[in-house]
TINULO-841058 format. One line per field, with one value per residue: residue in one letter; x, y, z of N, C-alpha, C in turn; residue number from 0. Coordinates in pm, 1 decimal, always signed. Atoms other than C-alpha are relative to their C-alpha. Layout:
BEGIN
code [A / ...] $
nx [X / ...] $
ny [Y / ...] $
nz [Z / ...] $
cax [X / ...] $
cay [Y / ...] $
caz [Z / ...] $
cx [X / ...] $
cy [Y / ...] $
cz [Z / ...] $
pos [NUM / ...] $
***
This chain:
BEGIN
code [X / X / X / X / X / X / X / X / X / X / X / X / X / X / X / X / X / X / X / X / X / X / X / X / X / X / X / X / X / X / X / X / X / X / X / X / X / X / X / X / X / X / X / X / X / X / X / X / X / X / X / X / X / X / X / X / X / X / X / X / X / X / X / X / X / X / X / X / X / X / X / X / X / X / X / X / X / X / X / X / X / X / X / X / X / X / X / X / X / X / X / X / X / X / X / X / X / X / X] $
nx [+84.5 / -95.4 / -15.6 / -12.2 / +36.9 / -34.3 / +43.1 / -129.6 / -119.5 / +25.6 / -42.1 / -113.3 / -66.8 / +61.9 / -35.4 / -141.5 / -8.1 / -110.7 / +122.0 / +2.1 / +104.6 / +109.4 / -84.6 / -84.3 / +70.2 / -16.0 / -167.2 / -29.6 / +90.2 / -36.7 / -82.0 / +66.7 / +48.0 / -152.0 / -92.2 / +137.8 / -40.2 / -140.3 / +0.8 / +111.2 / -85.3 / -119.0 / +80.4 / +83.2 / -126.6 / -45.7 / -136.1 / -44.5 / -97.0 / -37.5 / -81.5 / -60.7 / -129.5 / +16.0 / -99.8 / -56.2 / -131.4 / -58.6 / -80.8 / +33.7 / -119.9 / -92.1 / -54.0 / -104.9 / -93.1 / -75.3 / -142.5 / -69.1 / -71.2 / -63.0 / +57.3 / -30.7 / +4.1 / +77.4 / -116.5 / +11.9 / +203.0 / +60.1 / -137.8 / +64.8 / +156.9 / -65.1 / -5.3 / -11.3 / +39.3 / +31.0 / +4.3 / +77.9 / +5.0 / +71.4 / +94.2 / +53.4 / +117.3 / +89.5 / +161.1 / +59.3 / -68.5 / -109.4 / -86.9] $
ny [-118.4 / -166.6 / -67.5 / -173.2 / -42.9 / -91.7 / -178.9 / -61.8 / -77.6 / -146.1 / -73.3 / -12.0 / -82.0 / -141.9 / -19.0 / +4.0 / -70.8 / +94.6 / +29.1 / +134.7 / +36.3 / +142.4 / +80.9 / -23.8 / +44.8 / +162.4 / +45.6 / -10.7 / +77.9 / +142.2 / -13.1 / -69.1 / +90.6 / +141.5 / -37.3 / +42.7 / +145.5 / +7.9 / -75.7 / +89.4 / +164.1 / -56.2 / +31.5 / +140.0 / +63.8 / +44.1 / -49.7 / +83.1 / +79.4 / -135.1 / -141.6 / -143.9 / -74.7 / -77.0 / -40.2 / +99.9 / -55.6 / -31.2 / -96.5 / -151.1 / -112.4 / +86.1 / -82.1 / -6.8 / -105.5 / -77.9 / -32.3 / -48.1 / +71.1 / -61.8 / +21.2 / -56.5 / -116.5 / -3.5 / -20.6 / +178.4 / +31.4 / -65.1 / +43.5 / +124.4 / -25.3 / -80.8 / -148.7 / -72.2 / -97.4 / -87.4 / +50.9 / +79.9 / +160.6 / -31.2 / +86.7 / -74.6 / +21.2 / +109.9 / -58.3 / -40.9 / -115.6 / -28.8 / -24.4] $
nz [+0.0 / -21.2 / -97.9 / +35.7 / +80.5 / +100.4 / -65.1 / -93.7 / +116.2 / +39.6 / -105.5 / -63.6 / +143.2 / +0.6 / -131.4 / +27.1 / +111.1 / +129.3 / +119.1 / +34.6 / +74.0 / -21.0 / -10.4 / -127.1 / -154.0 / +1.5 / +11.8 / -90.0 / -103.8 / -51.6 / -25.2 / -102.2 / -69.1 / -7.1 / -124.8 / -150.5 / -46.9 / -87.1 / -130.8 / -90.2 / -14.4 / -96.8 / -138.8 / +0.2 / -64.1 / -130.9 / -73.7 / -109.5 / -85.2 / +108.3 / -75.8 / +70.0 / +6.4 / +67.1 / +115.3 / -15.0 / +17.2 / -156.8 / +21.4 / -42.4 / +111.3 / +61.1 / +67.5 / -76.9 / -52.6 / +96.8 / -30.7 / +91.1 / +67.7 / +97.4 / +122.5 / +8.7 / +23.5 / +129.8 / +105.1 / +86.2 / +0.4 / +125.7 / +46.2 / +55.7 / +73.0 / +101.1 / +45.1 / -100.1 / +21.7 / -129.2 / -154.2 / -2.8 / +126.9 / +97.3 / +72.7 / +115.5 / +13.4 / +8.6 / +30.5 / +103.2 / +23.1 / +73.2 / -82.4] $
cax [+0.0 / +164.9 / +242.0 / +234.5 / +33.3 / +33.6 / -179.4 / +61.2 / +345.2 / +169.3 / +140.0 / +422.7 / +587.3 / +342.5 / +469.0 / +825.2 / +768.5 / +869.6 / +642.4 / +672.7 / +507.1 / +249.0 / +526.3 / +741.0 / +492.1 / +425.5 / +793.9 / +826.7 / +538.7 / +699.0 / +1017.7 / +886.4 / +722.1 / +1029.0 / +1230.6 / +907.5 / +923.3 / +1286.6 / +1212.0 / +957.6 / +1194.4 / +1480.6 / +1207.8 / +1079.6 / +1452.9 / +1497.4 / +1742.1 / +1688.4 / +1982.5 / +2144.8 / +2407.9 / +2337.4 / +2583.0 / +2600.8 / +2934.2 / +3122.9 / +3471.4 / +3684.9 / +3917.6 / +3913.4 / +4154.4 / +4348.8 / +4523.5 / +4855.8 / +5017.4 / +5082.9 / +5481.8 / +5654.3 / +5879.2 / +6204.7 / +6039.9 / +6111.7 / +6220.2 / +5987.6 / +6343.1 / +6366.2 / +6005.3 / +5988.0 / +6369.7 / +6202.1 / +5868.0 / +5869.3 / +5779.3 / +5812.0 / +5686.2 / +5705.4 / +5776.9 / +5485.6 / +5452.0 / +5328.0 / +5056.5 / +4854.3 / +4533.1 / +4231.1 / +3834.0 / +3869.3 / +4115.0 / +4360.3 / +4719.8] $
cay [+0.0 / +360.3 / +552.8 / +891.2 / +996.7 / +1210.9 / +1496.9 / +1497.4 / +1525.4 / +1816.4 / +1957.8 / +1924.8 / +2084.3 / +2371.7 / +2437.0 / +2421.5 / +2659.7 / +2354.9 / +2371.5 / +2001.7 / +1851.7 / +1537.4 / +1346.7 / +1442.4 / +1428.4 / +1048.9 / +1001.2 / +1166.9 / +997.9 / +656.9 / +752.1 / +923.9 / +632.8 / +343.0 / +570.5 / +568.9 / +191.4 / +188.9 / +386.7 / +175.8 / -142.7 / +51.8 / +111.8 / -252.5 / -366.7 / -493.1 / -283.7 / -426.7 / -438.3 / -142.7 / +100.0 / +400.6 / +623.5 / +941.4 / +978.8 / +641.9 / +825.0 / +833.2 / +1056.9 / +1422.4 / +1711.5 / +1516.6 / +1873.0 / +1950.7 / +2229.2 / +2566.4 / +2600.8 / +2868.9 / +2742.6 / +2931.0 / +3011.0 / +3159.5 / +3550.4 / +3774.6 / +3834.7 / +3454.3 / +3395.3 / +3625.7 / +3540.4 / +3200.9 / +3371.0 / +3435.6 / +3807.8 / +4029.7 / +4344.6 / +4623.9 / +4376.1 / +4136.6 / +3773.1 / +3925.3 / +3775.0 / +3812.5 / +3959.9 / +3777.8 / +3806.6 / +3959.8 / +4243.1 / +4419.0 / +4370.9] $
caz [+0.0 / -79.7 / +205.4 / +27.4 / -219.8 / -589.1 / -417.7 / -119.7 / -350.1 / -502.6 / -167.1 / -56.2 / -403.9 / -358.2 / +39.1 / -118.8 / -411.1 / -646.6 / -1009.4 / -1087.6 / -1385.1 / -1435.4 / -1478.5 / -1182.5 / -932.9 / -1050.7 / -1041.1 / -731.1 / -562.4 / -576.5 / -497.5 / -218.6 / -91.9 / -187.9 / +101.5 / +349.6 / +306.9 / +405.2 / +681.1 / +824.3 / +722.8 / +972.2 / +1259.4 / +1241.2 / +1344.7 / +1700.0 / +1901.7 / +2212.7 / +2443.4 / +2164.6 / +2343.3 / +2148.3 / +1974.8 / +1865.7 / +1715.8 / +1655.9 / +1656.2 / +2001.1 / +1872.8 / +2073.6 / +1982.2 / +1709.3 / +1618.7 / +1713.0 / +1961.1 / +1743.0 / +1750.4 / +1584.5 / +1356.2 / +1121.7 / +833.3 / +500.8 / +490.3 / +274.1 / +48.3 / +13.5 / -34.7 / -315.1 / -437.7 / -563.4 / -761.7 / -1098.5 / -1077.7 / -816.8 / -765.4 / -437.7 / -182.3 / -333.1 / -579.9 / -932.1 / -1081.4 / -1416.1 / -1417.1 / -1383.6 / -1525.7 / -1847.9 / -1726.6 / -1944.4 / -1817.6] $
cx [+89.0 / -70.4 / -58.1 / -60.8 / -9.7 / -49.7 / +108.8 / +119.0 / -34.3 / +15.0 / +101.9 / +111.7 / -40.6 / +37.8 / +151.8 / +27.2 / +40.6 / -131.3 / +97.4 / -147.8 / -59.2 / +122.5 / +116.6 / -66.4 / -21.6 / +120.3 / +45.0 / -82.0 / +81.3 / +134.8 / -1.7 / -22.8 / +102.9 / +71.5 / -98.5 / -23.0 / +71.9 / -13.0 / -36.4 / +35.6 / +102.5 / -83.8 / -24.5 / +108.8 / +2.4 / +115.3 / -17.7 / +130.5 / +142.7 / +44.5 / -37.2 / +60.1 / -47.6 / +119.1 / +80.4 / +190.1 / +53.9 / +93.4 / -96.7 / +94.7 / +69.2 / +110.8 / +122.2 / +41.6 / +40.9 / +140.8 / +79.4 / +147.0 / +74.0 / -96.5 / +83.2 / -11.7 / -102.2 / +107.5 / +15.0 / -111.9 / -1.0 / +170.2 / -100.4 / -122.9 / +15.9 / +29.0 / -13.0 / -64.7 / -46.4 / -14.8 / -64.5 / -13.2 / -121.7 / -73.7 / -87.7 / -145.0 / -110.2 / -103.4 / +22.7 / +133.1 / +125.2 / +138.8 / +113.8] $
cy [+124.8 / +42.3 / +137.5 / +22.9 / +121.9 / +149.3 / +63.6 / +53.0 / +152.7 / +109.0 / +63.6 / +118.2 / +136.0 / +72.7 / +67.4 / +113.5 / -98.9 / +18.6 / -154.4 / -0.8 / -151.0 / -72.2 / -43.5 / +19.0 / -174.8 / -39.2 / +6.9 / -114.6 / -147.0 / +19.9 / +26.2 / -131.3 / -125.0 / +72.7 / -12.7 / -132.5 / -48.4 / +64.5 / -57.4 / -131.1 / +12.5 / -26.9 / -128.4 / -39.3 / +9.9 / +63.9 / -36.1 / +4.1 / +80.6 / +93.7 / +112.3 / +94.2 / +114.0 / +54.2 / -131.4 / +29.3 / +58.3 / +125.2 / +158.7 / +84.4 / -105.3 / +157.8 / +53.5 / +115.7 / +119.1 / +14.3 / +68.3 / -51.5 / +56.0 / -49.2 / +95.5 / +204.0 / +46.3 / -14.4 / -173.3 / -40.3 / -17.1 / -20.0 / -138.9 / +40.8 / +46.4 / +125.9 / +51.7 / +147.1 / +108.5 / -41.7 / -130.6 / -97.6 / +112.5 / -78.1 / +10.9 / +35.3 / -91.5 / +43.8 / +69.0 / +187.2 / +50.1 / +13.2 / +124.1] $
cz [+0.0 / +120.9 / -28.2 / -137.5 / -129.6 / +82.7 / +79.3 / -83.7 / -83.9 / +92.5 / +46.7 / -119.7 / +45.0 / +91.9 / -50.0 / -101.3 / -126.1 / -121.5 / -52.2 / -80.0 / +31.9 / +80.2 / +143.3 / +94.1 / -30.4 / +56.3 / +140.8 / +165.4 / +32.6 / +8.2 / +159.0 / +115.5 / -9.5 / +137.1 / +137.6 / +59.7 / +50.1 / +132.6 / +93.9 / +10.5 / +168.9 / +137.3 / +60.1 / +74.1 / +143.6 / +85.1 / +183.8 / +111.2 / -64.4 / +63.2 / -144.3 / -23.0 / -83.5 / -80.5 / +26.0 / +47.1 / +161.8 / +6.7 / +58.7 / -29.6 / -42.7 / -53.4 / +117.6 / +77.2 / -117.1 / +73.9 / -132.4 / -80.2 / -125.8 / -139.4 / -110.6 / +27.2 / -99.6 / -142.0 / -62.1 / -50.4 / -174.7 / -152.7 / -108.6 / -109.8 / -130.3 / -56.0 / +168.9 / +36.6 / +186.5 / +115.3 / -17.8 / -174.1 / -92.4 / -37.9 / -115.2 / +77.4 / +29.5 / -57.6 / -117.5 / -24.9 / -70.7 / +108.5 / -6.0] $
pos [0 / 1 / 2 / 3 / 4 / 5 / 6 / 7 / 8 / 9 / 10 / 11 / 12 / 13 / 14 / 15 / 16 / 17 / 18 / 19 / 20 / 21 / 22 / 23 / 24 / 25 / 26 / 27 / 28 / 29 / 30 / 31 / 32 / 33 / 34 / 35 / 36 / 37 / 38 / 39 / 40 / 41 / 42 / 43 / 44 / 45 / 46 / 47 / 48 / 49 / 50 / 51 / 52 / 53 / 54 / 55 / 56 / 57 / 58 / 59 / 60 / 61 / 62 / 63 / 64 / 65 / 66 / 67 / 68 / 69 / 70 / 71 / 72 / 73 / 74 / 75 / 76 / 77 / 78 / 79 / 80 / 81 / 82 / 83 / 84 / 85 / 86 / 87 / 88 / 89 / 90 / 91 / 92 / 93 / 94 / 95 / 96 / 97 / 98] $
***
């Protein structure tokens, strides 16, 4: 027996602002309702005796200590770049602009 019906699906479209045609409310309808079935397959399952979890993952801060650390100079930095320019890495243009 469907769960969810074409009207509903219209409804529900109309709530949403969605314009869906014939076709895609059919389409949707039983789609709609194949996941409602799953839903109601999931519920049906036996948990019983079932520690529940809300995050499976033990891990807590996994991120390391900030430690300053020699880095390069801006002179070396920019030593390495192919263009240079007033202290700062040249770069072309972007979007359409004349260089």
């Amino acid at each position: 027996m469907s769960q969810i019906s074409r009207d509903e699906v219209a409804h529900l479209a109309r709530l949403a602002r969605l314009a869906l045609t014939d076709s895609e409310l059919d389409s949707f309808a039983g789609q709609l309702d194949a996941i409602l079935n799953h839903v109601g397959k999931i519920q049906a399952v036996d948990v019983t005796g079932v520690e529940a979890t809300d995050n499976p993952l033990t891990d807590v801060n996994v991120f390391r200590p900030d430690e300053q650390l020699p880095s390069l100079t801006q002179d070396e930095a920019l030593a390495a770049a192919p263009r240079a320019e007033d202290g700062r890495f040249a770069v072309p243009r972007i979007l359409g602009e004349a260089e």
